[in-house]
C-alpha positions as CSV (number, residue, x, y, z in Angstrom):
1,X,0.7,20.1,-104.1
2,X,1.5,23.2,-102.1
3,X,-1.4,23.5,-100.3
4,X,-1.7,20.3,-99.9
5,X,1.8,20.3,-98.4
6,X,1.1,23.1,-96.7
7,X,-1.9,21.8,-94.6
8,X,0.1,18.9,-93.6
9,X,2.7,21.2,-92.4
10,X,0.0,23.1,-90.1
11,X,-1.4,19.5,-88.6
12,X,1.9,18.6,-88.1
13,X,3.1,22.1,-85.8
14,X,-1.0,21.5,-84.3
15,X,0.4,17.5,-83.4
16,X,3.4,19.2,-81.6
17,X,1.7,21.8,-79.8
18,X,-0.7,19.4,-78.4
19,X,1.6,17.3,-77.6
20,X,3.3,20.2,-75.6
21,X,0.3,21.0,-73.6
22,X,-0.3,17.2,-72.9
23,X,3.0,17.2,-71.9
24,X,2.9,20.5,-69.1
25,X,-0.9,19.2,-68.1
26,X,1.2,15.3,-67.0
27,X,4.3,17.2,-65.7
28,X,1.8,19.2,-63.5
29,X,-0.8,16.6,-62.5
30,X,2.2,14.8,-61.3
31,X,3.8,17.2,-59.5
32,X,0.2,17.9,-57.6
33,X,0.2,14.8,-57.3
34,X,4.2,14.3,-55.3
35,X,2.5,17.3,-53.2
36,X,-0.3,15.9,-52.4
37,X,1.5,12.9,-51.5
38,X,4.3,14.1,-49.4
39,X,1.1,16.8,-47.5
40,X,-1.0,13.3,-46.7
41,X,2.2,11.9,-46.0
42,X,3.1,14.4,-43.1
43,X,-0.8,14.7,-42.1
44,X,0.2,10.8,-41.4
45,X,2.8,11.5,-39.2
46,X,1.7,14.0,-37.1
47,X,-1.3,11.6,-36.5
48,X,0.9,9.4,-35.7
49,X,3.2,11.4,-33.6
50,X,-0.1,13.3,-31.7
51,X,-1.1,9.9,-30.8
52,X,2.3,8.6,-29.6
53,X,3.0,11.8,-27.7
54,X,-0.5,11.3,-25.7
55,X,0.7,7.0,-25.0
56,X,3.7,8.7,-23.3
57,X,1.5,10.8,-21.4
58,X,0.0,7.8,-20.5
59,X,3.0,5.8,-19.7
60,X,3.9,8.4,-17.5
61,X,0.3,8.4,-15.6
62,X,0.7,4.5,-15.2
63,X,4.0,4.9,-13.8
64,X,2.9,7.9,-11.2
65,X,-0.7,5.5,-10.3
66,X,1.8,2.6,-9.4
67,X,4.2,4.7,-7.2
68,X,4.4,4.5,-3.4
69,X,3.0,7.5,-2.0
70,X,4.8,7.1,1.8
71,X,7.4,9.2,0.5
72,X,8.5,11.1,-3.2
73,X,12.2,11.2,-4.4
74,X,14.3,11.4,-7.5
75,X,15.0,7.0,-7.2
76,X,11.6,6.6,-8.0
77,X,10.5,5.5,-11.1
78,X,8.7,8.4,-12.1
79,X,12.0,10.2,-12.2
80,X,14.8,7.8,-13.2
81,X,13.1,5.3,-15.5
82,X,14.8,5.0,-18.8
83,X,13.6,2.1,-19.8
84,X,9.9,3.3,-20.3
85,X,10.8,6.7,-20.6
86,X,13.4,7.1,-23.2
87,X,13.1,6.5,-27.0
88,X,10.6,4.3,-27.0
89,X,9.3,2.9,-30.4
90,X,5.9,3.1,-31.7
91,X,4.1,2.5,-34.6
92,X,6.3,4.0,-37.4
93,X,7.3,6.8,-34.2
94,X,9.0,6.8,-30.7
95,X,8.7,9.1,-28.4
96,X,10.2,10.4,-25.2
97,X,9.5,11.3,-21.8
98,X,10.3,13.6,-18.6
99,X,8.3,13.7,-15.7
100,X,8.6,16.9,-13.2
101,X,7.3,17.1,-9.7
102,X,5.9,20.5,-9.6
103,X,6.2,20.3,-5.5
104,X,10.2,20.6,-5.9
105,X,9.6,24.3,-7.1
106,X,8.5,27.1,-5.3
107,X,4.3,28.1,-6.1
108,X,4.5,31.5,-7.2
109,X,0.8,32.4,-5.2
110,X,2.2,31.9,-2.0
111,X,6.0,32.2,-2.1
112,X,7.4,35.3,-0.2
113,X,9.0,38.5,-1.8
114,X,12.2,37.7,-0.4
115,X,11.8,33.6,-1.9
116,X,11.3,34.8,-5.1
117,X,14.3,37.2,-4.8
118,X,16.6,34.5,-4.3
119,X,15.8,33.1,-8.3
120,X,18.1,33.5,-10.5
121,X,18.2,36.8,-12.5
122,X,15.1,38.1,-10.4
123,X,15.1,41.7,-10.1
124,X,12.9,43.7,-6.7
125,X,10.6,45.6,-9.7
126,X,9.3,42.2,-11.2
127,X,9.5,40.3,-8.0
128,X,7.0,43.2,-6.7
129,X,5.1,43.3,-9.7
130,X,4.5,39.2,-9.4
131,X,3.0,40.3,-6.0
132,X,0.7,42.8,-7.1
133,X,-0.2,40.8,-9.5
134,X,-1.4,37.8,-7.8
135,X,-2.6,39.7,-4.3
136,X,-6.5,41.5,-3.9
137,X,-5.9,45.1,-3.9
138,X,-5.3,48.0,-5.8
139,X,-1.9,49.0,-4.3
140,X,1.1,49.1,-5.6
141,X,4.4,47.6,-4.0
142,X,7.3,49.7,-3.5
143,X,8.3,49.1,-7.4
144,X,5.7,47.2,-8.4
145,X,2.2,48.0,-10.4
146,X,-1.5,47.4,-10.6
147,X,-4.0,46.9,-12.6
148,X,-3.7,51.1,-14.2
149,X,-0.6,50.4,-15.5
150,X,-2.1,46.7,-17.7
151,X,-5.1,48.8,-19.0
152,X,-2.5,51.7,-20.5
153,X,-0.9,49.3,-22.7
154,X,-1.0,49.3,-26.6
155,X,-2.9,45.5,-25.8
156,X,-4.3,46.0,-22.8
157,X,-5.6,43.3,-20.7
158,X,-6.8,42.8,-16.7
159,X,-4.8,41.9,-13.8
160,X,-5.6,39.5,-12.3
161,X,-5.8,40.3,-8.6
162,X,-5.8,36.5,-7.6
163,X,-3.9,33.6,-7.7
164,X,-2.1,32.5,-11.1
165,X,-4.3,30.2,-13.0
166,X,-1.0,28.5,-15.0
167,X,2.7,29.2,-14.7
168,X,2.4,30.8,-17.8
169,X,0.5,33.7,-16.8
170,X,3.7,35.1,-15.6
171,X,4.3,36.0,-18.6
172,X,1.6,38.8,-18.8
173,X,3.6,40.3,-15.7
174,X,5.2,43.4,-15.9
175,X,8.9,42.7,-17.4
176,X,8.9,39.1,-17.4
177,X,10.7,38.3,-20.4
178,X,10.5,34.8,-22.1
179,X,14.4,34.8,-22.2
180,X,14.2,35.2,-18.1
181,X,10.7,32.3,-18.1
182,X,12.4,29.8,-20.1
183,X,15.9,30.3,-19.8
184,X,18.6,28.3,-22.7
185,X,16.2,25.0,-21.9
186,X,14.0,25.6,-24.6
187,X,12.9,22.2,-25.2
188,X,12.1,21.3,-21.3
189,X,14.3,18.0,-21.4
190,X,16.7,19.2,-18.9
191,X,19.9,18.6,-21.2
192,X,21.9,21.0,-22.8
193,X,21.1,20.8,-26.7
194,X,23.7,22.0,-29.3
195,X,21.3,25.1,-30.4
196,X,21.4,26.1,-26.3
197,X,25.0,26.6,-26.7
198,X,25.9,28.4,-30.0
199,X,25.3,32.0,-28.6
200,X,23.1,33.6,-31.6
201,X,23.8,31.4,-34.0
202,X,20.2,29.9,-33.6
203,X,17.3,30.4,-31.0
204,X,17.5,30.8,-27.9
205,X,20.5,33.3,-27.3
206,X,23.0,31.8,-25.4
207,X,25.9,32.8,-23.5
208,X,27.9,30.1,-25.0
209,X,29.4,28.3,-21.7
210,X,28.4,25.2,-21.8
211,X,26.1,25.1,-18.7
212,X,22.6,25.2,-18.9
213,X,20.9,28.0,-17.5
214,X,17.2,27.0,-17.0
215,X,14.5,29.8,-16.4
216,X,11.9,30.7,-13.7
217,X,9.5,27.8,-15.1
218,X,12.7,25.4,-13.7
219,X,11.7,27.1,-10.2
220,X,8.3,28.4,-10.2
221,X,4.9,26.7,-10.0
222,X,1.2,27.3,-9.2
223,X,-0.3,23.8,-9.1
224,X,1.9,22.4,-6.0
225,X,0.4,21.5,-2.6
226,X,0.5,19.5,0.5
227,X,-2.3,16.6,1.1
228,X,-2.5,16.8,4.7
229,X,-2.2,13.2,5.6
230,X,0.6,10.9,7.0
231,X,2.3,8.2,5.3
232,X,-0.4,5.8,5.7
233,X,-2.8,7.9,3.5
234,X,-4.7,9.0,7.6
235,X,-5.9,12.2,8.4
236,X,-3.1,13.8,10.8
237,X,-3.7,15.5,14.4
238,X,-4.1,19.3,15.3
239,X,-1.8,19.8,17.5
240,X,-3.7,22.9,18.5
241,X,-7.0,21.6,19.2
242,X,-6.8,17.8,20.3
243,X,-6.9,16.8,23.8
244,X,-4.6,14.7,25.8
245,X,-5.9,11.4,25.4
246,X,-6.4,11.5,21.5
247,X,-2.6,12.6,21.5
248,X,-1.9,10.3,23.5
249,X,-4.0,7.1,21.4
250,X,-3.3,8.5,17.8
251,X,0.5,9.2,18.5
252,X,1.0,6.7,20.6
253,X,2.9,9.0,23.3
254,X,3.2,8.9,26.8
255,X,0.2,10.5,28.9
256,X,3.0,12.9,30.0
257,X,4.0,14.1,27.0
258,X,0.4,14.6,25.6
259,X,0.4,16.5,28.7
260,X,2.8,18.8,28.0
261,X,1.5,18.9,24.6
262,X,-1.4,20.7,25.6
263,X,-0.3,22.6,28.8
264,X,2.6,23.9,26.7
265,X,0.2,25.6,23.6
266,X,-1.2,27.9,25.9
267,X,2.5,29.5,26.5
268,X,2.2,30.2,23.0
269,X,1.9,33.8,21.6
270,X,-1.9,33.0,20.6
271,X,-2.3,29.8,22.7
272,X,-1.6,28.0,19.5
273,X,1.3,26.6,17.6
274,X,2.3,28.3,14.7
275,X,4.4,25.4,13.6
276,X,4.8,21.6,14.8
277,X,8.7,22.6,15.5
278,X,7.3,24.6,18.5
279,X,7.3,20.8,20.3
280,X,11.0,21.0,20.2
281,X,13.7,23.3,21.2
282,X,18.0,23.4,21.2
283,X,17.2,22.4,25.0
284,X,15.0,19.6,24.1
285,X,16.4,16.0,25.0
286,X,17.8,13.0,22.2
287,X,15.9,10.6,23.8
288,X,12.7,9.6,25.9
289,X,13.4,10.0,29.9
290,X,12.7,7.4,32.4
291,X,9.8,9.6,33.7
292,X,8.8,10.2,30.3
293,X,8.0,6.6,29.4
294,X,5.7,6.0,32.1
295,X,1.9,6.9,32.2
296,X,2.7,9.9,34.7
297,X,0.0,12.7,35.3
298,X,3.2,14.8,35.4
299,X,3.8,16.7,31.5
300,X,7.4,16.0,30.3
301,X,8.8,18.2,27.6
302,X,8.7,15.9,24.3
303,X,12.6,14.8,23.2
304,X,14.1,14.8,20.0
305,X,13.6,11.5,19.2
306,X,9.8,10.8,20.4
307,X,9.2,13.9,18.1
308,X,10.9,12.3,14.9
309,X,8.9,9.9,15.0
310,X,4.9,12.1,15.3
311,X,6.0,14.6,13.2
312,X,4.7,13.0,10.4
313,X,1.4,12.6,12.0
314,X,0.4,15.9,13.1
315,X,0.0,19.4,11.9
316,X,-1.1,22.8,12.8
317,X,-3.8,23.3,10.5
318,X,-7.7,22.0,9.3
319,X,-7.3,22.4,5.9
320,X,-7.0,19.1,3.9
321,X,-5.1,20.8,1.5
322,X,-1.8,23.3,1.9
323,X,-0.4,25.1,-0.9
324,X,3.0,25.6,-1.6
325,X,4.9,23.1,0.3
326,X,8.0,22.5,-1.4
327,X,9.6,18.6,-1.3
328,X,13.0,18.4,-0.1
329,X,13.5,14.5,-2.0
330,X,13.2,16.9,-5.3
331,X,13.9,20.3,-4.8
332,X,16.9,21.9,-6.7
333,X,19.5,24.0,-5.2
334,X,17.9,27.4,-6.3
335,X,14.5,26.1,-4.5
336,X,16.1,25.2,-1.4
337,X,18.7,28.2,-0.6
338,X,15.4,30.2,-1.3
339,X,13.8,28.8,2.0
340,X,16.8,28.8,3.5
341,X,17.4,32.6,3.2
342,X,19.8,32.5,-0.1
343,X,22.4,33.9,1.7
344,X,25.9,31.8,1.4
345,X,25.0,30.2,4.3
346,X,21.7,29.4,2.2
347,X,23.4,27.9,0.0
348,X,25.8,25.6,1.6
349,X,23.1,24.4,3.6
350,X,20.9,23.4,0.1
351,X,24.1,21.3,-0.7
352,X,24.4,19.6,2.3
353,X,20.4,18.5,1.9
354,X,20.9,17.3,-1.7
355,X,24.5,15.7,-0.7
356,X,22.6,13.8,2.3
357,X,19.5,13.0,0.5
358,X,21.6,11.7,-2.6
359,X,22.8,8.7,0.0
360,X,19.0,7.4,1.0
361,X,17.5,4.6,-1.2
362,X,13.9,6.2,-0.8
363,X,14.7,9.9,0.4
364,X,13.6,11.4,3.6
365,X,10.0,9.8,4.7
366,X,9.3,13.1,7.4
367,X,10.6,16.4,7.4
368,X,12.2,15.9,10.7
369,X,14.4,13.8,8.7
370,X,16.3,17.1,7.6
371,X,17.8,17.5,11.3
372,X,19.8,14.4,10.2
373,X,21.8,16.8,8.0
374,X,24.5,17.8,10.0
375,X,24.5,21.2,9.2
376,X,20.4,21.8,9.7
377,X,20.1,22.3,13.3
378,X,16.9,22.7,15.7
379,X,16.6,26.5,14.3
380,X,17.1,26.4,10.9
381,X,14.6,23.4,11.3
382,X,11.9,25.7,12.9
383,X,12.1,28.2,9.7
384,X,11.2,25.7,7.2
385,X,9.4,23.5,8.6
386,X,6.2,25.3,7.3
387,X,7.2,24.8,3.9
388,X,8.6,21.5,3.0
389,X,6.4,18.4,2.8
390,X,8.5,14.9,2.1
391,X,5.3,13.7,-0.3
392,X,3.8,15.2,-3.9
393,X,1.4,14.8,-6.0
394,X,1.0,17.0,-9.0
395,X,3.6,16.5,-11.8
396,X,4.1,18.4,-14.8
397,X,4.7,15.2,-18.0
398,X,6.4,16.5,-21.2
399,X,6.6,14.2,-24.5
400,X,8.5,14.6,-27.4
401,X,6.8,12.2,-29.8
402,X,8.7,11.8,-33.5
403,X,7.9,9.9,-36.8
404,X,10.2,7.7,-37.8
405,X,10.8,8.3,-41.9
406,X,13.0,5.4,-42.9
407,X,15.9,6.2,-40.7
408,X,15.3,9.8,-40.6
409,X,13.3,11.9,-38.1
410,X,9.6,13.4,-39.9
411,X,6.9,15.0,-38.3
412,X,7.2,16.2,-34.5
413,X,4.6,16.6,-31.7
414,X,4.9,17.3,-28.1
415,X,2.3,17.1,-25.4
416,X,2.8,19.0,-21.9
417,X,0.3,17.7,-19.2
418,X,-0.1,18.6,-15.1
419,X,-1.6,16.0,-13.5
420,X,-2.9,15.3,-10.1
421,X,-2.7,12.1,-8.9
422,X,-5.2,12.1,-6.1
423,X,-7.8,11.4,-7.6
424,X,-8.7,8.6,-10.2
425,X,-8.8,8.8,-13.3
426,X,-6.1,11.7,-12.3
427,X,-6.7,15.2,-13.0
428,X,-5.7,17.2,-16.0
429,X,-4.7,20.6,-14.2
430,X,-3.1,21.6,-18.0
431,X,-3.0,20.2,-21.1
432,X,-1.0,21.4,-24.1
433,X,-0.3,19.7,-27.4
434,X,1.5,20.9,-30.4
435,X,5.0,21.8,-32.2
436,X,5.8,23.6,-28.6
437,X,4.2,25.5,-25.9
């Protein structure tokens, strides 16, 4: 009876233990299994998320195709459209968008040491080093370096003795720092988040004062140029080569000021304009003369107002493309002061051109339009008239895309595009997509 006790005793402590293991193998299949499920789960929504980020790159493509191109400001739709732009809802995500006209910045291949001087927190060493970076030779700037001092480096990598490929290759300069590139705006959405203002409490470092200071990729492009056209989409005229009577049919001047146009570019330095505000001058008159208007074989100095209304349609140059020309409809108040000189002067004159352009419906439609700020006169019109188009056509598109998880904010995905518009379908200049770039 024992044994036989015994042996029932032994099944009893084997039931148990298999019972145990049964138990641990279930409590672990299904705990695999919750993994495996909450893994596919998030594989869902960033699929989801990837996909709605790249519709609001879409949406924002759409918008830009549809957009006048006589003029570019901040009214249009590309810029102040919150109603396809902002949280919009998606399948099970919605997403968000900001679109940034890379022509209000300055392009880092062609802007001037003394330009780039002007940005904040820009130091002569890395404003030097930029140079030598982007320029042909092997010769340092007063404080900046070449290609020896790239190949010494723990990682070393090449120079690049040539124009930046992406903004982002400033970053490979000497002392460009991503606290000085990006600035507080971490995120690229132009607001100032909660983490951009809680000093170290969490990234970025902060300074805690409830402004946002944005960094050099705010300011600095590489992507931005002029399409040298008017309005209309035509080619415009050289000043410096065309002959009186195609001034006078494609401008639809007087013969006696396509005269003058002409007789007056051989006074020039090299017998050619270096800018089209050499056709005006302080002593230039508001308005046409009697003599003017008529068909006379005598040249009459072009006035003021005559020249408002060409200086649209000509230029100095062949090329069908000029890089660099920064729009005053978009430009911020660093970008501007920076053509301006940055001096206090600078800088009063940038806010009277954002005060004045803030009152147009559809901006300024020609850069002779910035002599209708009081303070710009005739000369401070002739240094930036090189520089300053009215018009763009590369933007940079960032989406934030999020999954929706029943009230509560999953998987996130954001897509950074530059597009040019000129051509369709539009060119992808850059294309990043991920957690961030």
């Amino acid at each position: 009876m024992s044994n036989e006790r015994d042996k029932k005793g032994l099944v009893l402590v084997a039931v148990l233990w298999l019972l145990v293991v049964l138990m641990a193998i279930v409590a672990t299949v299904g705990r695999t299994s919750r993994l495996d499920m909450k893994v596919r789960q998030i594989e869902t929504e960033e699929l989801r998320a990837r996909w709605a980020s790249r519709a609001g790159v879409e949406t924002a493509i759409g918008v830009l195709n549809e957009d006048t191109r006589d003029s570019d400001c901040l009214s249009d739709y590309w810029s102040d459209n919150d109603e396809d732009f902002n949280n919009i809802a998606l399948e099970g995500c919605y997403f968000s968008v900001r679109v940034i006209d890379e022509a209000s910045k300055l392009n880092v291949n062609v802007a001037t040491r003394e330009q780039l001087l002007e940005l904040p927190y820009m130091e002569e060493h890395i404003a030097d080093a930029i140079i030598d970076w982007r320029d042909q030779d092997d010769n340092p700037s007063a404080e900046g370096v070449e290609g020896g001092y790239y190949e010494n480096l723990p990682l070393r990598y090449p120079i690049r003795n040539g124009p930046f490929r992406t903004i982002r290759e400033l970053l490979l300069v000497k002392d460009v720092t991503e606290d000085l590139f990006y600035g507080e705006d971490t995120n690229f959405n132009g607001q100032l988040d909660y983490n951009e203002r809680d000093g170290d409490e969490s990234p970025p470092m902060d300074d805690m004062d409830d402004e946002l200071d944005e960094g050099w990729i705010a300011f600095l492009t590489c992507y931005s140029y002029d399409k040298n056209v008017d309005a209309y989409g035509s080619q415009r005229i050289n000043i410096n080569n065309a002959d009186e009577r195609s001034l006078e049919r494609s401008l639809g001047i007087s013969r006696s000021h396509a005269r003058w146009i002409v007789e007056n570019r051989k006074n020039q330095k090299s017998q050619q304009y270096d800018s089209i505000a050499a056709l005006i001058s302080s002593n230039s008159p508001q308005k046409p003369t009697e003599s003017s208007s008529e068909d006379s074989d005598q040249a009459q100095p072009l006035d003021l107002q005559t020249f408002r209304s060409i200086a649209d349609k000509i230029t100095i140059a062949n090329d069908n493309m000029i890089p660099g020309r920064v729009n005053i409809n978009t430009a911020p108040k660093y970008v501007l002061a920076a053509l301006l000189g940055g001096d206090e002067k600078g800088e009063q004159l940038a806010e009277s051109i954002i005060a004045y352009r803030d009152g147009l419906i559809s901006g300024m439609q020609s850069i002779a339009d910035v002599m209708n700020v009081g303070s710009v006169n005739i000369d401070t019109f002739k240094k930036i008239a090189n520089h300053i188009t009215t018009r763009s056509d590369v933007y940079c598109i960032r989406c934030v895309a999020t999954a929706d998880r029943s009230g509560y904010s999953g998987a996130t995905m954001q897509t950074t595009a530059v597009v040019d518009r000129t051509s369709s379908p539009c060119e992808i200049l850059y294309w990043y997509q991920g957690a961030s770039d």
